[in-house]
C-alpha positions in Angstrom: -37.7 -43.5 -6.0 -37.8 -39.7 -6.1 -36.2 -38.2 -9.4 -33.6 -36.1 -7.0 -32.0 -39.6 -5.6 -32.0 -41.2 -9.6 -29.8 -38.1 -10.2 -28.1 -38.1 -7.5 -27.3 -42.1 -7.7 -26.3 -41.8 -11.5 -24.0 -38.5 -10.3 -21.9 -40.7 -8.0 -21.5 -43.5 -11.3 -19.9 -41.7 -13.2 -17.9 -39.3 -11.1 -15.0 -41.6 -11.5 -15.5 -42.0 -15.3 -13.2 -39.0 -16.0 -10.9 -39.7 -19.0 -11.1 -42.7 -21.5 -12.3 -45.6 -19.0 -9.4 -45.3 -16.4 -10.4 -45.9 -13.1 -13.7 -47.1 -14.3 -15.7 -49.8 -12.4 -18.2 -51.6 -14.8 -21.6 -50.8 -13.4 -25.1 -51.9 -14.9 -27.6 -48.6 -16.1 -31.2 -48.8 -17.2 -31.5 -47.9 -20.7 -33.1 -44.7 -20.1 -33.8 -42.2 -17.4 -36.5 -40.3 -16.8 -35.0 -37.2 -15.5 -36.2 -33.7 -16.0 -33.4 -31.3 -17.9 -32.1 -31.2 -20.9 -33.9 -32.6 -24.2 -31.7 -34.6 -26.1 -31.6 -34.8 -29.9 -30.2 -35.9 -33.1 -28.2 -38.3 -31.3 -25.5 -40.2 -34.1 -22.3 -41.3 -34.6 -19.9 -41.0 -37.8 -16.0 -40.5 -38.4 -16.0 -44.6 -38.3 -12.5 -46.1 -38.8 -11.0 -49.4 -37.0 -10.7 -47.7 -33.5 -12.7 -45.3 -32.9 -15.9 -43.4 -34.2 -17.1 -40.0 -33.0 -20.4 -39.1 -31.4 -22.8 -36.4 -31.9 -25.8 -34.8 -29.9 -27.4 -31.7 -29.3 -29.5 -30.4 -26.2 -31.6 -27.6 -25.7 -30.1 -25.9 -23.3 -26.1 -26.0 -22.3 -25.2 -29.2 -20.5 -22.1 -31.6 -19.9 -21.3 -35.2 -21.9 -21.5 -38.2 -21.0 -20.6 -41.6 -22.2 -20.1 -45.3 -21.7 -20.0 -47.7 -24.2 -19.3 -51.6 -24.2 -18.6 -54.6 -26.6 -21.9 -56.1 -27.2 -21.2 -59.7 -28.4 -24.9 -60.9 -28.7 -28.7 -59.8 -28.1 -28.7 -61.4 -24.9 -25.2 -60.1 -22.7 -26.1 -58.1 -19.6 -24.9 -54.4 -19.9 -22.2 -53.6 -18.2 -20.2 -51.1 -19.0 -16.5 -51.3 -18.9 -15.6 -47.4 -20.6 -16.3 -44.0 -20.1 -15.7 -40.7 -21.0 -16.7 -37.3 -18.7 -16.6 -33.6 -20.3 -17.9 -31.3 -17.5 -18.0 -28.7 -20.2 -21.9 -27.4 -20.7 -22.3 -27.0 -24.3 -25.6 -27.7 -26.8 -23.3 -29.1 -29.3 -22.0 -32.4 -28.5 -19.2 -33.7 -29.7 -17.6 -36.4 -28.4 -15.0 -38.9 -30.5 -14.5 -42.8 -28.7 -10.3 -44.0 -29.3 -8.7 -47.3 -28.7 -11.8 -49.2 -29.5 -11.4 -53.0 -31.5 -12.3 -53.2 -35.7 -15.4 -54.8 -36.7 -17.4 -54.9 -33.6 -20.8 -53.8 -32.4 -20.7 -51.3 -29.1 -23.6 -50.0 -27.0 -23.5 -47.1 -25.5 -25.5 -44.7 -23.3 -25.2 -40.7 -22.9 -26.4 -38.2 -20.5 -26.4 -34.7 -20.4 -27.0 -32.4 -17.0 -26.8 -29.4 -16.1 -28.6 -27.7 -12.0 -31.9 -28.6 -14.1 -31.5 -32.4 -14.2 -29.7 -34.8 -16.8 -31.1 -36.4 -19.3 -30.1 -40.0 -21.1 -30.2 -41.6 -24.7 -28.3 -45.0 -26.0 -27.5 -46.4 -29.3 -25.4 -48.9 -30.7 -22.2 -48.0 -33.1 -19.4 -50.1 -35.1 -16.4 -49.7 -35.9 -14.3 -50.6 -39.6 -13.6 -53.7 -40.3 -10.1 -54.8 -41.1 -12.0 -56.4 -44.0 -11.0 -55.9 -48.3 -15.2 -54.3 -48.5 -14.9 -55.9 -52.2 -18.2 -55.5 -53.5 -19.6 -57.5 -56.6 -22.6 -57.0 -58.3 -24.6 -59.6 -60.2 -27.4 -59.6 -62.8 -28.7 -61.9 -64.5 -30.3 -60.9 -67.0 -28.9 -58.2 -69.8 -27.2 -55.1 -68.6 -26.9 -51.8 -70.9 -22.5 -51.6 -71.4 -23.1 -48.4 -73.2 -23.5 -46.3 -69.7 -20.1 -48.3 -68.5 -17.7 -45.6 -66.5 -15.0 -48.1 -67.6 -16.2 -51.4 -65.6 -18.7 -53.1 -67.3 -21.2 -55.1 -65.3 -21.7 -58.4 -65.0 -25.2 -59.2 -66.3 -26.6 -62.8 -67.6 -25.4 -64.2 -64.3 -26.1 -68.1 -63.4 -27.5 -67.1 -59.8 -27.0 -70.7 -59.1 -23.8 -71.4 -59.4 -22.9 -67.9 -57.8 -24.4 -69.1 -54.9 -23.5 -73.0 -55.0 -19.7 -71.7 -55.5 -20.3 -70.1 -52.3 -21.8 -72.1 -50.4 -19.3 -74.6 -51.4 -16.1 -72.1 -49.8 -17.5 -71.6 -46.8 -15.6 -73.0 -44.1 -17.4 -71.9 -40.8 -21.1 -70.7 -40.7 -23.6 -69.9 -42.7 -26.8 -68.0 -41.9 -29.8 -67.9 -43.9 -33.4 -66.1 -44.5 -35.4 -66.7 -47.3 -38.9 -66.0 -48.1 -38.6 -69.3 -50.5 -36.7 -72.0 -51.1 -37.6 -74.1 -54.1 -37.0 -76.2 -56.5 -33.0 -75.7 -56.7 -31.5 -79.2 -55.8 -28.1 -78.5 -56.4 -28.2 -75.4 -53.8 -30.0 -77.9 -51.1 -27.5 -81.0 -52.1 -24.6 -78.2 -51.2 -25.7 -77.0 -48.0 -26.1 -80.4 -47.1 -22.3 -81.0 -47.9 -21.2 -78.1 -45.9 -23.3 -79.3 -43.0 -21.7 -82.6 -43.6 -18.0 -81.5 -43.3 -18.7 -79.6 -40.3 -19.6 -75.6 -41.3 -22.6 -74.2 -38.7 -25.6 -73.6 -40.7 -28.8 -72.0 -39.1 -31.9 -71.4 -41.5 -34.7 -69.1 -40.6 -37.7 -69.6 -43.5 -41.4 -68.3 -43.9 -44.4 -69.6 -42.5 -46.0 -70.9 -45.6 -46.0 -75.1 -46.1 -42.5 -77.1 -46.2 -40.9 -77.3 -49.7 -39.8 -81.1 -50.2 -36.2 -79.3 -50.2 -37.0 -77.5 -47.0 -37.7 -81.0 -45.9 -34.8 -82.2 -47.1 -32.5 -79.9 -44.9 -34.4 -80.7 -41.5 -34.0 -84.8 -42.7 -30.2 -83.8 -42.5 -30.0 -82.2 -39.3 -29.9 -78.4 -40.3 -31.4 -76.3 -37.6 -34.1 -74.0 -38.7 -36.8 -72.3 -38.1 -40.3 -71.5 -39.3 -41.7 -67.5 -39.0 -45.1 -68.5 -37.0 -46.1 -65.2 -35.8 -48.9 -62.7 -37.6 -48.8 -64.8 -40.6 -50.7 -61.9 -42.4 -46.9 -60.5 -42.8 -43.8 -62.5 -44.3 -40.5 -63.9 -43.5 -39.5 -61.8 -46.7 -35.7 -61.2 -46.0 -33.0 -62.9 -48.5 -29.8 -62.3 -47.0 -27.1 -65.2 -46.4 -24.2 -64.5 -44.2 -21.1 -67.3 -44.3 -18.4 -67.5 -42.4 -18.9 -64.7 -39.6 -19.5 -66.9 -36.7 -16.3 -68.7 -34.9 -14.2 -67.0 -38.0 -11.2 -65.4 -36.6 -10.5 -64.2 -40.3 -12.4 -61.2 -41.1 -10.8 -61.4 -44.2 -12.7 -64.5 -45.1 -16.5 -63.5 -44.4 -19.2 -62.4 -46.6 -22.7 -61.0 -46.8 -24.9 -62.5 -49.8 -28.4 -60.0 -50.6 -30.3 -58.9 -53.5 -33.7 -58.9 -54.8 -33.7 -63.0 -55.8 -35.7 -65.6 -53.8 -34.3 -68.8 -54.0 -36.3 -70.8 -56.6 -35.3 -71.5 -60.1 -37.9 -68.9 -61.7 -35.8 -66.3 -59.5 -32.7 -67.0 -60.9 -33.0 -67.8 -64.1 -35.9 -65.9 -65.8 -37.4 -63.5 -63.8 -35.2 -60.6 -63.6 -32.9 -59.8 -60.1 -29.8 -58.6 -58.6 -27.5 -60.1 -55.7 -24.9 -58.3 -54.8 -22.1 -60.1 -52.4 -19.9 -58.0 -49.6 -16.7 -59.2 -48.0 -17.1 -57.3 -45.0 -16.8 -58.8 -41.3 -18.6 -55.1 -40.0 -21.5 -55.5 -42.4 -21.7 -59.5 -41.1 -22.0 -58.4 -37.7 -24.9 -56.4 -38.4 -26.9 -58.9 -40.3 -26.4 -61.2 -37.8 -27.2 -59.3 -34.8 -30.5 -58.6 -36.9 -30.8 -63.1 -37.5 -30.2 -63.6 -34.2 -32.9 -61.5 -33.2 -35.1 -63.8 -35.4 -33.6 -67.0 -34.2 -33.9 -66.1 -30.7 -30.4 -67.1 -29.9 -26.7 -66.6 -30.1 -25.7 -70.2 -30.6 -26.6 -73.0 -33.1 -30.0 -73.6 -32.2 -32.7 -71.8 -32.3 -34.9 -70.4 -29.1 -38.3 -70.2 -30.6 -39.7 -69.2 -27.0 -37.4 -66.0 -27.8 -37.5 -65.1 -31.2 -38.5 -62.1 -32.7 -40.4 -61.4 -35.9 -42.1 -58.2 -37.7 -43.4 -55.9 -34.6 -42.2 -57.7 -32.3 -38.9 -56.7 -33.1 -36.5 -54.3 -31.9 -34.3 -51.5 -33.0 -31.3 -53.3 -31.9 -28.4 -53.1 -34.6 -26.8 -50.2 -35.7 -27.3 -48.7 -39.2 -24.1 -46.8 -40.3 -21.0 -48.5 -41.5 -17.5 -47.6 -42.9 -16.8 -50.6 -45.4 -13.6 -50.3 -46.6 -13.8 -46.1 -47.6 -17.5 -47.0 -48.5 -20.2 -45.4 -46.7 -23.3 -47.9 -46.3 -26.4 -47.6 -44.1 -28.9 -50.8 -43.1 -31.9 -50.8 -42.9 -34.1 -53.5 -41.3 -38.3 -53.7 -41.9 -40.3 -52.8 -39.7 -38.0 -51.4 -36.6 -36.3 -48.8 -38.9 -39.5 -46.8 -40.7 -37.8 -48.0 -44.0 -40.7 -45.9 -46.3 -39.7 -42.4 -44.1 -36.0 -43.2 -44.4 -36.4 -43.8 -47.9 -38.0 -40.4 -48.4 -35.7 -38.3 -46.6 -32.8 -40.0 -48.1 -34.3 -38.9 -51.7 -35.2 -36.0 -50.9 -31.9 -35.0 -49.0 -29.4 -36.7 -51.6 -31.2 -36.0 -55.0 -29.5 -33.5 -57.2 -30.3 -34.7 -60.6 -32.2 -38.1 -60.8 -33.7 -41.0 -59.9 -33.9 -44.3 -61.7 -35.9 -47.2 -60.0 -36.8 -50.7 -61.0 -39.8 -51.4 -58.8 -41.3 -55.0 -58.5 -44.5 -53.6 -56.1 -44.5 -49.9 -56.1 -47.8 -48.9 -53.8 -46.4 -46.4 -51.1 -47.7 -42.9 -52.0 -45.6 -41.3 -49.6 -42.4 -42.4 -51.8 -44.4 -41.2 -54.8 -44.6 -37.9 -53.0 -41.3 -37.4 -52.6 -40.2 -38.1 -56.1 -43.4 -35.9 -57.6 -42.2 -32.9 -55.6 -38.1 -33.8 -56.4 -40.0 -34.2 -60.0 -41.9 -30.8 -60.5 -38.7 -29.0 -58.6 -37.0 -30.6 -62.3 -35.2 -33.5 -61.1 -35.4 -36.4 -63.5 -37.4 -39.2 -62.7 -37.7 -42.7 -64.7 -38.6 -46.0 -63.4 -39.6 -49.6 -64.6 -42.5 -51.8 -63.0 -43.6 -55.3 -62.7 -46.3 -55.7 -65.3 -48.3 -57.9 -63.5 -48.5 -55.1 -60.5 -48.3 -51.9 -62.5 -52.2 -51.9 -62.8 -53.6 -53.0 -59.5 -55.8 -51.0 -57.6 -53.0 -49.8 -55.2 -50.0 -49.4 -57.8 -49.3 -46.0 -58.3 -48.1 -46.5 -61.8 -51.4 -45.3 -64.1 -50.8 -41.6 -61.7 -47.2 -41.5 -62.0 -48.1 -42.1 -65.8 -50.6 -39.8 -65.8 -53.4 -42.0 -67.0 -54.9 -42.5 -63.9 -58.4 -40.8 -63.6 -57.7 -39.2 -59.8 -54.6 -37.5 -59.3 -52.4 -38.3 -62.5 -48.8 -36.5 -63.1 -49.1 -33.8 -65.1 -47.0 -33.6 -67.1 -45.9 -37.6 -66.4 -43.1 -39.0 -65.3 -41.1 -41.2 -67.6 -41.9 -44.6 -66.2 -43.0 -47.8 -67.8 -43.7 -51.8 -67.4 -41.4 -54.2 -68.1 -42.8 -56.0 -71.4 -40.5 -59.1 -71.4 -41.6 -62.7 -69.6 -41.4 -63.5 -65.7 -41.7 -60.7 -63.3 -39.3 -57.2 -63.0 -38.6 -59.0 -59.5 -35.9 -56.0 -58.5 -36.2 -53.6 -55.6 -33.8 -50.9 -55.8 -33.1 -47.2 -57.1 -30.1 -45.3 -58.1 -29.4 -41.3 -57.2 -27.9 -39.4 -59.3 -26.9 -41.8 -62.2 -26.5 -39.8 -65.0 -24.7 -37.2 -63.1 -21.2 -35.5 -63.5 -21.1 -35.6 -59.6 -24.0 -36.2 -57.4 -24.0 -38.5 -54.8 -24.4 -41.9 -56.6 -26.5 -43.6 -54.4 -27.5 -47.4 -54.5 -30.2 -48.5 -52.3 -31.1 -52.5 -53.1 -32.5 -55.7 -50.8 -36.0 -56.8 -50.4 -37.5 -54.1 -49.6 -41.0 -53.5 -51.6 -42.3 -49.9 -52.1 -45.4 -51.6 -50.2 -47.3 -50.7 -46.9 -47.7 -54.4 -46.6 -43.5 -54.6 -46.6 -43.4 -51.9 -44.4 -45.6 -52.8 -41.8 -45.2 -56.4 -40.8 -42.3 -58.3 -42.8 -38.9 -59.0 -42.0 -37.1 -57.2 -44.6 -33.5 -55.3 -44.9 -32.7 -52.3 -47.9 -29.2 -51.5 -48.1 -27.7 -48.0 -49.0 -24.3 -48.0 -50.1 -22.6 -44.6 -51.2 -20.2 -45.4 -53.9 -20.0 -44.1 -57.8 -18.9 -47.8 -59.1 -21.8 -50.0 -57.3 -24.1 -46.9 -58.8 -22.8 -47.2 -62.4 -23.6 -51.1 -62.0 -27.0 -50.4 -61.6 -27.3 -48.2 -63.9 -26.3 -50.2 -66.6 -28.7 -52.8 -65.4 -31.2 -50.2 -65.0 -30.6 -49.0 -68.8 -31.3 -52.3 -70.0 -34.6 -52.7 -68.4 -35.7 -49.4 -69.0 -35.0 -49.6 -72.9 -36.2 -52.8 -73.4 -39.6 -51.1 -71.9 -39.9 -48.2 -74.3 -37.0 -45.7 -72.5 -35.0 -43.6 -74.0 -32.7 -41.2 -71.8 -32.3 -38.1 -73.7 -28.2 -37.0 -72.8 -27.3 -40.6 -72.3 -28.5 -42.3 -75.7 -29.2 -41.0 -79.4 -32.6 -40.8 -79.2 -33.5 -43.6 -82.1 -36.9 -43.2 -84.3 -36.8 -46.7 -85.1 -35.9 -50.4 -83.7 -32.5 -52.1 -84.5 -33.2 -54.7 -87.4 -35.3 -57.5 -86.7 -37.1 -56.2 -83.9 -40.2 -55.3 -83.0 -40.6 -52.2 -81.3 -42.8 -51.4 -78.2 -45.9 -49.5 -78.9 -46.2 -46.0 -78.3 -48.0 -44.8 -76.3 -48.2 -47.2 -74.0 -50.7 -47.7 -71.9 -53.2 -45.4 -74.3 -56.8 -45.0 -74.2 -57.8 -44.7 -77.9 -54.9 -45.2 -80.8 -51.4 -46.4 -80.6 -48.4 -46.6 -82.6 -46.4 -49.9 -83.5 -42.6 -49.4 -85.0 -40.8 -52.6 -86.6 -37.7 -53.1 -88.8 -37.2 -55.6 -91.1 -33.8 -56.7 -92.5 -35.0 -58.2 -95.1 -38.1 -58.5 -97.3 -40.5 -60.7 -97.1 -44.1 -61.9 -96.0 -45.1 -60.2 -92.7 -47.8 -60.6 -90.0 -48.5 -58.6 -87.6 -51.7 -59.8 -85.4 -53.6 -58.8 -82.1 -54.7 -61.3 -79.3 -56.1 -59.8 -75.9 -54.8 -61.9 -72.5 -56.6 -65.3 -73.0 -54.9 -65.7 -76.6 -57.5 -65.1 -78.4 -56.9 -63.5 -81.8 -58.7 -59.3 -81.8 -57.0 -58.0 -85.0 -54.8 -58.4 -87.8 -52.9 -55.0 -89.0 -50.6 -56.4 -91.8 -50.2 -59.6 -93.6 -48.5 -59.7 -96.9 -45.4 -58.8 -98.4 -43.4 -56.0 -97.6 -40.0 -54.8 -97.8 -36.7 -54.4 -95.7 -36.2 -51.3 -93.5 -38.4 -49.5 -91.2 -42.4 -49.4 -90.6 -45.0 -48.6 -88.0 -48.7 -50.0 -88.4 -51.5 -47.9 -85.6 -54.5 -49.9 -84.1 -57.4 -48.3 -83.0 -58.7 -49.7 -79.5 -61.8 -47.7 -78.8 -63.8 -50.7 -80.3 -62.1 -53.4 -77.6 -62.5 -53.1 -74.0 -59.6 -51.9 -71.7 -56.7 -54.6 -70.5 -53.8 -56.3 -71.8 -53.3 -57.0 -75.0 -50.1 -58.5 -76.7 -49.1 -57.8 -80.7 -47.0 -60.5 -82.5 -44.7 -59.6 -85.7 -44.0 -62.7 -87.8 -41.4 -62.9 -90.8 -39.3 -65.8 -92.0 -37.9 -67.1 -89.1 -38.1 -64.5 -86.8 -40.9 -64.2 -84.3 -41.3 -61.6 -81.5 -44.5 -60.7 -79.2 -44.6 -57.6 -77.0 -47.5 -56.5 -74.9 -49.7 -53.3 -74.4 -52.4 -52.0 -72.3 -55.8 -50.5 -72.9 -56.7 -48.1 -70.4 -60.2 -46.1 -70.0 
């Protein structure tokens, strides 16, 4: 078929598509054309509200606009179009705003541009507001740092159980879940069983490693699911729960569940992670459209023949959403570049700083963008796992400046988490400690890892709202001054540690000597001893009597080899043991 007749042929569809769908006949179009013409670009929507959003492109040279658009109710619905909109007006700047269009639902659309040369063609998708409350909690549960509060304090030492069996427990309809794991939590098993029981939809996508005996438990009681089988060397690393979004006529009554947390009791009760839950029928309808491509299937049961997983996978959602005022974007691994998107958001939105709490932090390209946002004088602080802050790939000993090849210098303010269990978060915060800013929040499970960015299923999501950013902050604080931080502006800079607490070392890691701070409330015999990783006791810097208020003892580590060490401080009744590394 000769490029002239495509034209042609495409001219004669939309000829009657001249104002906002009226004398319209629905008509089936390829996705794209490959026309000679104009060069589209920079094609993207925005000015969402409940019935209408606006459209933007540009071309290269002066052309008309385009548009149809349809309700896309699944992954699988044949497009036809049954809307369009004509603007015989040749312009490079394209703006084109969509009316009378229904809240909280997903549209596809498709655009041309022509001019004598030929036309050109792009599609997307697009979603309007939901007529949703876009409440948004946060949850922590371990400590969180009140002193940073802007007046709502967060809400930290959270039972991530109960959260999410008090949820699970009010749903009334569906409820859709990925996990990575799903372990050793009874209760949350025993009350998705219940909910199957008294007749909510439940569909359960899971990773490819061996059956838990809960996992068993849910297919022994009839819940659909199904197992990621393909490229295995990637995960099923999602933890996102959607309830009541399917065959709920309330959007009212529908809410997104995602965070950092696994489902295991490790992951909710001592290693430290945020979930943060969304009652939003908009942001629903995007998670789901992203499940279903997964499940293979718009009903109950799964189509394994048609699921999708890691590569396979499709850009097929779209990523911008007006939640109640809120702006939010989603982001899915690995359709949507996460690690570039990432980087340009920090390096578009930063105006101040950037706090992180990192479980894998490998990605040099993210470390990129925050050196050069870091040497332009933008502050920069983060928190790592311990258990990954020293692996081969970490970029933690650079940003630290300890690193033998390419180190910070001067380094950025960034330590490991000394406390027990893993630093199991994944998100940042823009612009905390700002007057203004922009107060961005990016969480989910998305590792700064090339692994995660490759191959898994994962989401991030971005939301752009001062109060979800102060939350995160003071969960940030916490971590980051229980790991040595101190935030000059925010906090009194503090020479010693509160009474009855042992301080972290300083520096920390260090190659030859180090500096240990303590306080004592009260006098008394005190230990302080050494042990290296397998427990074995290395030194002994004080044992005998000393008395109340504050002291520091220094080791000297050029006689012990380098790798973790821990440093216990015994008096009375109180106990505490904090660790430190030995680098070369």
């Amino acid at each position: 078929m000769s490029r002239s007749f495509v034209a042609i042929l495409i001219g004669l569809l939309v000829s009657t598509g001249n104002g906002w769908g009226k004398n319209f006949r629905p008509v089936s179009i390829p996705d794209r054309s490959l026309l000679s013409g104009p060069v589209i670009s920079d094609l993207a929507y925005d000015s969402i509200n409940r019935d209408g959003v606006t459209l933007f492109w540009t071309t290269d040279v002066p052309a008309d606009s385009k548009v149809w658009w349809m309700a896309s109710d699944s992954n699988y619905q044949p497009r036809i179009f049954t809307d369009s909109l004509f603007l015989s007006e040749a312009v490079t700047n394209h703006v084109i705003p969509l009316e009378n269009l229904s809240p909280e639902t997903i549209y596809w659309f498709r655009i041309t541009s022509g001019n004598s040369e030929g036309t050109a063609a792009d599609t997307g998708y697009f979603i309007t507001q939901s007529t949703s409350s876009g409440t948004v909690e946060a949850y922590f549960n371990h400590t969180v740092d009140t002193t940073v509060s802007k007046g709502e304090k967060a809400k930290g030492d959270q039972n991530f159980e109960t959260l999410l069996v008090d949820r699970i427990d009010h749903a009334a309809y569906s409820i859709d879940i990925t996990l990575w794991e799903f372990a050793d939590l009874t209760a949350i098993a025993d009350a998705l069983v219940q909910a199957k029981d008294r007749g909510v939809k439940i569909r359960f996508i899971y990773n490819h490693a061996p059956n838990t005996p809960l996992i068993d438990s849910l297919l022994a009681h009839g819940i659909p699911m199904l197992k990621r089988e393909f490229d295995t060397t990637y995960d099923m690393h999602n933890k996102f729960l959607i309830f009541d979004y399917r065959n709920n006529p309330d959007p009212g009554t529908c809410y997104l569940n995602t965070g950092s947390a696994n489902v295991s009791h490790p992951m909710f009760h001592s290693d430290c992670n945020n979930m943060i839950i969304i009652q939003d029928a908009s942001l629903c309808a995007v998670y789901t459209r992203e499940f279903e491509q997964m499940w293979g299937s718009h009903t109950d049961l799964p189509n394994p023949v048609r699921a999708r997983f890691g590569t396979q996978k499709t850009d097929n959602v779209p990523h911008l959403l007006n939640v109640a005022g809120t702006r939010m974007e989603v982001w899915f691994v690995p359709t949507d570049h996460v690690a570039a998107g990432t980087c340009s958001l920090i390096s578009r939105n930063t105006t101040k700083s950037l706090f992180f709490c990192m479980y894998k932090f490998y990605l040099e390209d993210i470390e990129d963008t925050l050196h050069i946002l870091f040497n332009s004088g933008m502050k920069i602080s983060g928190v790592f796992d311990s258990s990954h802050a020293f692996r081969t790939e970490s970029v933690y000993p650079r940003m630290k400046g300890v690193a033998s090849t390419g180190p910070w210098n001067p380094p950025a303010d960034v330590f490991f988490d000394p406390i027990d269990g893993l630093l199991h978060h994944k998100y940042c915060i823009i612009d905390a400690d700002a007057e203004e800013g922009n107060k961005i929040t990016v969480t989910g499970s998305f590792n700064w890892d090339p692994e995660t960015n490759a191959g898994n299923d994962d989401n991030a999501l971005v939301i752009f709202n001062s109060r979800v950013n102060n939350l995160y902050f003071q969960e940030f604080m916490a971590r980051y001054k229980e790991s040595g931080g101190n935030l000059i502006g925010i906090t009194e800079p503090e020479p010693f540690v509160p009474p009855n607490r042992l301080g972290q070392n300083f520096p920390n890691p260090f190659e030859t000597t180090t500096t240990i701070r303590y306080n004592l409330s009260t006098s008394g015999k005190v230990s302080l001893i050494l042990y290296d990783a397998g427990g074995r006791v290395m030194d002994q810097l004080v044992n005998g009597w000393e008395l109340s208020g504050n002291h520091e003892a220094h080791w000297d580590a050029t006689r012990y080899p380098p790798g973790i060490y821990y440093y216990q401080l015994k008096t009375g009744n109180f106990s505490e043991t904090k660790k430190m590394v030995v680098v070369q």
